[in-house]
C-alpha positions in Angstrom: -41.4 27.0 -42.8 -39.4 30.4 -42.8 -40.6 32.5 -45.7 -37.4 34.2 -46.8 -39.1 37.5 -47.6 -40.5 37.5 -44.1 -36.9 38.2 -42.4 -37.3 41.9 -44.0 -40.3 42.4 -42.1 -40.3 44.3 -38.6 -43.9 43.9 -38.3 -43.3 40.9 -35.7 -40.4 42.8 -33.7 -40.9 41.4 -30.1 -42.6 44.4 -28.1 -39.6 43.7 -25.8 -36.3 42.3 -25.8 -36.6 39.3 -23.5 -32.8 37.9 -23.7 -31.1 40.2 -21.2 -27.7 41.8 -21.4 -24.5 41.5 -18.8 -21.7 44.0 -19.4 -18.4 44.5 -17.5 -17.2 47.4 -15.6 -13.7 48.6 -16.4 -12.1 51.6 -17.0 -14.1 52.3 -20.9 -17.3 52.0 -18.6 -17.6 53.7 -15.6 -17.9 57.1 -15.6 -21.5 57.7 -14.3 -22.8 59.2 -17.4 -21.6 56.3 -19.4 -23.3 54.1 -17.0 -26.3 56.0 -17.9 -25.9 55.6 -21.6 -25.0 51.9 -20.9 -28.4 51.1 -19.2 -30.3 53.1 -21.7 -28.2 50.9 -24.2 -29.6 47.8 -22.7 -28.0 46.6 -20.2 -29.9 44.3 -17.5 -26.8 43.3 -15.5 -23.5 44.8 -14.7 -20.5 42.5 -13.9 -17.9 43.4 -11.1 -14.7 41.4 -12.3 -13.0 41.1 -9.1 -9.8 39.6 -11.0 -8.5 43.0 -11.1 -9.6 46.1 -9.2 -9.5 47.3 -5.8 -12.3 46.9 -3.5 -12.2 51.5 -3.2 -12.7 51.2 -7.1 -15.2 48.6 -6.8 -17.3 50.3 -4.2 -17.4 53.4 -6.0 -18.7 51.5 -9.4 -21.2 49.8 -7.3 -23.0 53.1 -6.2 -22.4 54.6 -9.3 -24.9 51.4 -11.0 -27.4 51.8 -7.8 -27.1 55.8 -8.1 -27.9 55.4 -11.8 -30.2 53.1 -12.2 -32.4 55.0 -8.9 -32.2 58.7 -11.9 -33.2 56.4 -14.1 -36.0 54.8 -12.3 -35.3 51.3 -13.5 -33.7 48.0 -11.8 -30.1 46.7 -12.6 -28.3 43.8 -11.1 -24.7 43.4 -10.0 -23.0 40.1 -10.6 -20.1 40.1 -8.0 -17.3 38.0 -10.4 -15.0 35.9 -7.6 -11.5 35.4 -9.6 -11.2 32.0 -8.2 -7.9 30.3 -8.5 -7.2 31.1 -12.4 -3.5 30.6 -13.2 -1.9 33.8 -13.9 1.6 35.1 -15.3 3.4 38.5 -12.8 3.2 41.8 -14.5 5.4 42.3 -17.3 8.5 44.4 -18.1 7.9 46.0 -20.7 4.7 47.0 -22.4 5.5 46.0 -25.0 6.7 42.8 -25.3 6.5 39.9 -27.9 7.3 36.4 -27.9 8.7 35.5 -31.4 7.3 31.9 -32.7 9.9 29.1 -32.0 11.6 31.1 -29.0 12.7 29.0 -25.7 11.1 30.5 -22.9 11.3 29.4 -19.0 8.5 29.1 -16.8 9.1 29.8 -13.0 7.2 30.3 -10.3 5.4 31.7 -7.7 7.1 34.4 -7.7 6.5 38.4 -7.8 9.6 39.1 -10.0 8.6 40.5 -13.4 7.8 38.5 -16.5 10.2 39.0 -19.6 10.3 37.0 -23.1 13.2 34.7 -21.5 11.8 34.3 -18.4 7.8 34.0 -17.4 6.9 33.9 -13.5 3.6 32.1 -12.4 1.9 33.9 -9.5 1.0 30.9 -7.5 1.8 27.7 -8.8 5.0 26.1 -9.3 5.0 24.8 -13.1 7.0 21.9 -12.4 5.1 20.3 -10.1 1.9 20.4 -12.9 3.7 19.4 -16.1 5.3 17.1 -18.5 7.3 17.2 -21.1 5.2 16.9 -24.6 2.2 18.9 -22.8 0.9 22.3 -24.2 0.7 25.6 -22.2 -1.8 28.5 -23.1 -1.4 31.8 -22.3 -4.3 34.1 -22.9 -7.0 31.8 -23.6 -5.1 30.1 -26.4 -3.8 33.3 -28.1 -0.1 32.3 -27.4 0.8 28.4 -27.6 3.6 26.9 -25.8 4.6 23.1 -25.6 6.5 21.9 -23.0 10.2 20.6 -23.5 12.1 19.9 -19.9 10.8 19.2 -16.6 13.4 20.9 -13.8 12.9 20.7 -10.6 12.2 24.5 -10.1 12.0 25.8 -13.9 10.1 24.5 -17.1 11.5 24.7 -20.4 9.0 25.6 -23.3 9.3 26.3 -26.9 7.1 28.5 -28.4 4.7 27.2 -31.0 2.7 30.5 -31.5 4.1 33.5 -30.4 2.2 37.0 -30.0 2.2 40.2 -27.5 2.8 39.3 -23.3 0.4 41.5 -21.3 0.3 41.5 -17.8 -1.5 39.3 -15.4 -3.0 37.1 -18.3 -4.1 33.7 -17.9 -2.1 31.1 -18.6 -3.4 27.6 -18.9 -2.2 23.3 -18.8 -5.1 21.8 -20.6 -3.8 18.6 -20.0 -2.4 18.6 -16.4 -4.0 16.4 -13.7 -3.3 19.8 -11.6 -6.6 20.4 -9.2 -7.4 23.5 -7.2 -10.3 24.6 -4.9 -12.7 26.7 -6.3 -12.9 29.6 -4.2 -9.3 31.1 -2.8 -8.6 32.9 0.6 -8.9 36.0 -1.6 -12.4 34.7 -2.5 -13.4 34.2 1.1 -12.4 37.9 1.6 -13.9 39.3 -1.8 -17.3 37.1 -1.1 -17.6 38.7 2.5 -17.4 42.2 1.0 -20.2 41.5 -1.9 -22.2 40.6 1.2 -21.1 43.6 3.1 -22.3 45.9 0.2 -25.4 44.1 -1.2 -24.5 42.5 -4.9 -27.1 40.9 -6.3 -25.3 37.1 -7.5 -21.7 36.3 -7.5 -20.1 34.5 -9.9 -18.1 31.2 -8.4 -15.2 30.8 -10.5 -13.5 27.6 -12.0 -16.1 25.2 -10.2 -14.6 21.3 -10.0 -17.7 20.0 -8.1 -21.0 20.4 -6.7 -18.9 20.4 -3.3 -17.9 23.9 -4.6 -21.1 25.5 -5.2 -22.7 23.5 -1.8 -19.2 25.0 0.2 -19.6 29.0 -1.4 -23.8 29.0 -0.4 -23.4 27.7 3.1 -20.5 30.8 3.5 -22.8 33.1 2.3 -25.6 32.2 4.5 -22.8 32.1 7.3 -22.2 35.9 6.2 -25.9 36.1 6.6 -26.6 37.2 3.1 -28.9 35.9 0.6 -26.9 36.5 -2.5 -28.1 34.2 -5.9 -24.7 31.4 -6.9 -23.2 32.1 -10.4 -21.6 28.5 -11.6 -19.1 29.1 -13.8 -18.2 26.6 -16.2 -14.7 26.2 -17.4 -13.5 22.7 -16.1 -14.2 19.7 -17.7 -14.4 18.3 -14.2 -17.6 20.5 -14.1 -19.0 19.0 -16.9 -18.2 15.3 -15.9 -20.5 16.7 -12.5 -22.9 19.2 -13.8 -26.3 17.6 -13.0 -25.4 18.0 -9.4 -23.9 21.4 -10.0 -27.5 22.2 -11.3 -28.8 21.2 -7.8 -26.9 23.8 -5.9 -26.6 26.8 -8.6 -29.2 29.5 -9.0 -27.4 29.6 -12.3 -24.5 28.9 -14.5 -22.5 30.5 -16.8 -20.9 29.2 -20.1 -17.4 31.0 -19.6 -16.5 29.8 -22.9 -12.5 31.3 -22.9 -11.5 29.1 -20.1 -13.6 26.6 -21.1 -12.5 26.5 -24.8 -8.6 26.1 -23.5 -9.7 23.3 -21.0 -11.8 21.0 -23.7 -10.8 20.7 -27.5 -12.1 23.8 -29.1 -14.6 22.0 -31.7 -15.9 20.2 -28.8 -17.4 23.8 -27.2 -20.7 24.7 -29.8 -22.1 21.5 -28.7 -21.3 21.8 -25.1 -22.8 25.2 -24.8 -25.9 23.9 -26.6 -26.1 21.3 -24.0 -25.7 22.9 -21.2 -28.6 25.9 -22.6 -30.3 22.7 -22.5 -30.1 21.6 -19.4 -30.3 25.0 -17.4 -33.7 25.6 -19.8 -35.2 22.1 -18.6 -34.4 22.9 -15.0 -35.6 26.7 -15.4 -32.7 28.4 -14.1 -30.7 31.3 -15.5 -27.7 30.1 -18.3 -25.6 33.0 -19.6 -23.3 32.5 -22.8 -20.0 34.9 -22.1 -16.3 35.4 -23.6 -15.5 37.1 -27.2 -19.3 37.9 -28.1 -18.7 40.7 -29.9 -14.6 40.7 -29.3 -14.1 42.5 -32.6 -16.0 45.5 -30.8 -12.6 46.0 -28.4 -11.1 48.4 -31.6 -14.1 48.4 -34.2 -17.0 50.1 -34.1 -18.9 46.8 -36.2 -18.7 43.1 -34.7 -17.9 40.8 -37.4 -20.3 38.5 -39.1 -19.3 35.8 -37.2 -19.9 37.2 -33.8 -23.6 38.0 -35.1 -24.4 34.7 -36.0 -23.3 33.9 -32.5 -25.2 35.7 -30.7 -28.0 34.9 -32.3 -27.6 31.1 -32.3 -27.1 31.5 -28.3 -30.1 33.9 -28.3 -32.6 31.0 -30.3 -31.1 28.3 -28.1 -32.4 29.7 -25.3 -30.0 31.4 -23.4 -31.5 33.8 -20.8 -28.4 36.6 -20.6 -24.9 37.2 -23.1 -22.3 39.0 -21.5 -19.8 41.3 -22.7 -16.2 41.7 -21.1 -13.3 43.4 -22.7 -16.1 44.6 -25.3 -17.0 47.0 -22.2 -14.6 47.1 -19.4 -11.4 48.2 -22.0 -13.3 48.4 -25.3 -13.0 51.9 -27.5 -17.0 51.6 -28.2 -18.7 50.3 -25.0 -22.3 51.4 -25.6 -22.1 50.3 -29.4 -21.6 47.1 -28.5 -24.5 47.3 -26.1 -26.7 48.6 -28.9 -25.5 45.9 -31.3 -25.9 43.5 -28.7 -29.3 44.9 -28.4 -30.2 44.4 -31.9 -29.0 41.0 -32.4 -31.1 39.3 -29.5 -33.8 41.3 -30.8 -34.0 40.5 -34.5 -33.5 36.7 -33.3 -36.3 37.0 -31.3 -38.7 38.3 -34.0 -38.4 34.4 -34.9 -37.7 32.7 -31.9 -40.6 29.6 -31.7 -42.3 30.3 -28.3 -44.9 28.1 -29.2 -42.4 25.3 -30.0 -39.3 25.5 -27.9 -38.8 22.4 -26.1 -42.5 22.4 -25.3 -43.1 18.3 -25.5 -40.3 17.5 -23.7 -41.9 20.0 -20.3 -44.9 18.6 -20.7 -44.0 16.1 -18.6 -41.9 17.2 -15.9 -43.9 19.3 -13.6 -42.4 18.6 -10.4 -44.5 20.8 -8.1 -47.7 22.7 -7.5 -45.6 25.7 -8.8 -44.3 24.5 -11.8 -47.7 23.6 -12.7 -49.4 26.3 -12.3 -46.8 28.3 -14.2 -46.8 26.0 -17.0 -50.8 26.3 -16.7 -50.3 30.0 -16.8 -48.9 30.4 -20.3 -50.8 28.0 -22.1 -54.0 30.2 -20.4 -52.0 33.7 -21.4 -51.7 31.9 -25.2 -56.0 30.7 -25.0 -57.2 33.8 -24.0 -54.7 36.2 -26.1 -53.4 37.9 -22.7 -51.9 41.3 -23.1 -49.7 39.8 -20.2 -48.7 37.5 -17.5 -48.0 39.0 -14.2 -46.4 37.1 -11.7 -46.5 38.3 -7.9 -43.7 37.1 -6.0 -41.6 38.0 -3.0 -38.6 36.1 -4.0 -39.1 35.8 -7.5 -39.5 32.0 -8.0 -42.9 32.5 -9.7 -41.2 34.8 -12.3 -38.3 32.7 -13.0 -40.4 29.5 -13.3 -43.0 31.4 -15.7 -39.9 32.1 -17.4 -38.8 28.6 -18.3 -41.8 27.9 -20.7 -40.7 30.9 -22.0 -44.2 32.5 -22.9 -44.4 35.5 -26.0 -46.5 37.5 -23.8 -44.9 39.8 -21.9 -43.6 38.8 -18.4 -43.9 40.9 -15.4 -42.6 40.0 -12.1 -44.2 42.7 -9.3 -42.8 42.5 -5.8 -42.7 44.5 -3.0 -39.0 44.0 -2.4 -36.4 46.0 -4.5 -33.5 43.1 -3.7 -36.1 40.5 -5.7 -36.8 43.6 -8.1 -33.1 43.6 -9.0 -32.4 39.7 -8.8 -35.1 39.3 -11.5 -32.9 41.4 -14.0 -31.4 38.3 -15.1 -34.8 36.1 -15.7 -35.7 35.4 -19.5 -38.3 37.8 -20.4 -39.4 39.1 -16.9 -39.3 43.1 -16.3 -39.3 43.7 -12.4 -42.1 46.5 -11.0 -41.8 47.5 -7.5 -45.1 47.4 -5.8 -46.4 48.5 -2.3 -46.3 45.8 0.2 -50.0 44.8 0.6 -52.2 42.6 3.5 -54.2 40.4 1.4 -53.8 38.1 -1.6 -56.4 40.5 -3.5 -54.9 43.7 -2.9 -52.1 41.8 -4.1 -53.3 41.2 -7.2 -55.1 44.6 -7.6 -52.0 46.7 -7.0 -49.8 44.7 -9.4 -52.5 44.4 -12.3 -52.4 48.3 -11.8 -49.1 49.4 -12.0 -48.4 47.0 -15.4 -51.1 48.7 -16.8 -50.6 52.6 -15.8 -46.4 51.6 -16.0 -46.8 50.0 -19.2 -49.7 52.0 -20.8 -52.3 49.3 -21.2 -55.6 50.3 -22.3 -59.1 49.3 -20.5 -59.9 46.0 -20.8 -56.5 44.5 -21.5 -56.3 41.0 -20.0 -54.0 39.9 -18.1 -53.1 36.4 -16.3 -51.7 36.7 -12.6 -50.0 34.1 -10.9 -48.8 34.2 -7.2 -49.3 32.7 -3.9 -50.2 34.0 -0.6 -46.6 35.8 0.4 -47.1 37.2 3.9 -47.8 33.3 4.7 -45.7 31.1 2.8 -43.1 33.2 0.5 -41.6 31.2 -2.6 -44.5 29.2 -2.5 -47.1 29.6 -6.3 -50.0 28.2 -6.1 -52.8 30.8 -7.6 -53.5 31.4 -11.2 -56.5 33.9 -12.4 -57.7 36.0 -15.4 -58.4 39.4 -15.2 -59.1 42.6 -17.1 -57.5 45.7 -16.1 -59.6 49.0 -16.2 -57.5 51.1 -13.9 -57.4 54.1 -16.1 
């Protein structure tokens, strides 16, 4: 049981932070020294939110993350975001413009004619072809709440049950239309083809219906011929109804909770998130919580109490990454919020219960010579009091499956390949070293044992245990688990 004086000790701070950290590039964030400051922050992941942006502005973010990270000699991923086909109102006609509560408004569309507080324009669905009278309509995930009065044949009569400010662009939602669309757009296509083109790390799938969706984006990617990581998105309750087999195809999901919470009753979404931490922990594969985790942090320089508590609680479940979004990409205090993102996933780690967390139940499921060797490997790293696991790996499947019996040593994945290095920024726990591609499985192991002990400033005679297989035959393949000292210095 928690002794309550214990929680003002910083004895047991975690040695690292093992949750990592996803912020969004926009306008508050990417000037190259704030970059700097932003990785030095904590961030693990930067996020390319191809909903708004041009591909010139784009490009010239991406080198600026590669160009910093390479001055900072440390690894970073880039999540390529695809928009998908989110509903979205025209640009506005005035700044600023408020819809007053109880006011009629029309809803028309597509169209490119400006949006006004009479008269809102859809970009590329026609509203009267997706709802019915009695049916709400959201507009910015929820924060202005419109209920449907007439259905006409080319216009849509609402009245509005919660006004507020109309921005440009912003979502707008019908939680309870039967209205389907494909997952990834034409625009997608052409986005997707450009993250290939310029080497991002994972992209995100957006709005994902079905595992058809996540099966359809790989096979383009490997058409494209790249090897980019899938992103699942969840925001559909039609992904939810399917999201064991979405688990097949996905490399990872993400919880996008602001679509999601206007797409599923709002008290419904603590529990779904739980479960789908769950599930993405059982599987070992990367989950990331997003939307509003530190919202406040947009115009105040402290998140609310609240917003703690929640990123803690999705840092003890057992999420792998939170993300920030308008907290970075338009926010007045981008690399506070890092910091106090920082500090949250810390603190909650200083009590997180390695030994315990979900240990009976993957006991049981070790499905393959890998998994059970990496599930060998931290029990060995907890017998023997390792100073650290090292896992060699080429793609970095022995990292992330170490990962997912989340061990309290610390995790290092060594590879000789700097796409791998980067890809393992989003793993639970693992810190990427890039190591010198060797010929044998024991130079392997020798070169990686010494650059986590000269990079990380082990003494002589720390243990570590090393997992791997033999790469230059079989890559992705684990099948080797030893104990050794390091005496390198």
């Amino acid at each position: 049981m928690l002794n309550l004086e214990s929680v003002f000790d910083s004895s047991k701070n975690a040695p690292k932070r093992k949750a990592k950290i996803i912020a969004t590039i926009g306008p508050a964030s990417r000037d190259p020294e704030m970059l700097k400051r932003l990785i030095k922050a904590g961030v693990n992941v930067f996020r390319l939110n191809f909903s708004h942006g041009s591909y010139e502005e784009h490009k010239e973010a991406l080198d600026r993350i590669r160009k910093a990270s390479t001055e900072l000699d440390t690894f970073v991923a880039v999540l390529q975001d695809l928009s998908g086909p989110k509903l979205r109102i025209t640009e506005v006609d005035d700044k600023d413009l408020v819809i007053q509560d109880n006011a009629n408004v029309i809803l028309r569309g597509p169209a490119s004619t400006k949006s006004s507080a009479k008269c809102i324009y859809m970009e590329s669905v026609n509203p009267s072809a997706a709802l019915e009278k009695g049916q709400p309509v959201l507009l910015a995930d929820g924060s202005l709440v419109f209920e449907v009065i007439e259905v006409k044949k080319d216009e849509v009569l609402c009245r509005a049950l919660k006004g507020g400010k109309l921005r440009s662009r912003i979502g707008i939602a019908f939680p309870d239309s039967a209205l389907t669309l494909p997952a990834a757009t034409e625009k997608d296509l052409k986005d997707l083809k450009w993250g290939v083109e310029n080497g991002v790390d994972y992209v995100a799938l957006s709005f994902v219906n079905s595992a058809e969706d996540v099966k359809g984006l790989k096979e383009e990617i490997l058409r494209l011929k790249g090897d980019q990581r899938v992103i699942s998105k969840i925001e559909r309750k039609s992904a939810i109804l399917d999201i064991d087999r979405i688990l097949d195809y996905s490399d990872g999901i993400m919880v996008a909770r602001g679509d999601l919470g206007v797409n599923v009753a709002l008290e419904r979404l603590p529990i779904l998130q739980k479960l789908l931490v769950e599930k993405c922990n059982s599987r070992g594969i990367p989950v990331i919580v997003a939307t509003q985790m530190l919202q406040s942090m947009v115009t105040s320089i402290r998140p609310t109490r609240a917003e703690v508590s929640d990123v803690s609680l999705a840092v003890l479940n057992g999420a792998d990454a939170v993300m920030l979004s308008e907290e970075t990409a338009i926010g007045q205090y981008p690399e506070e919020a890092i910091k106090y993102l920082d500090n949250i996933a810390r603190e909650a780690e200083r009590r997180f219960e390695f030994e315990d967390f979900n240990w009976p139940i993957r006991r049981g499921i070790q499905q393959s010579v890998a998994e059970a060797v990496m599930f060998a490997a931290c029990g060995a790293a907890d017998k023997c009091k390792a100073d650290a696991i090292v896992a060699c790996t080429e793609t970095g499947a022995s990292a992330r499956l170490t990962a997912k019996y989340r061990p309290i040593q610390p995790l290092y994945g060594v590879s000789s390949r700097i796409d791998t290095c980067r890809r393992m920024c989003l793993y639970w726990g693992v810190y990427p070293i890039l190591t010198k591609s060797t010929q044998t499985h024991s130079d392997e192991i020798l070169t990686a044992l010494k650059q986590v002990q000269l990079r990380e400033n082990l003494p002589n005679g720390s243990r570590a245990v090393v997992t791997g297989g033999i790469s230059a035959r079989n890559p992705g393949s684990t099948s080797i688990l030893e104990v050794r000292e390091m005496n390198f210095r």
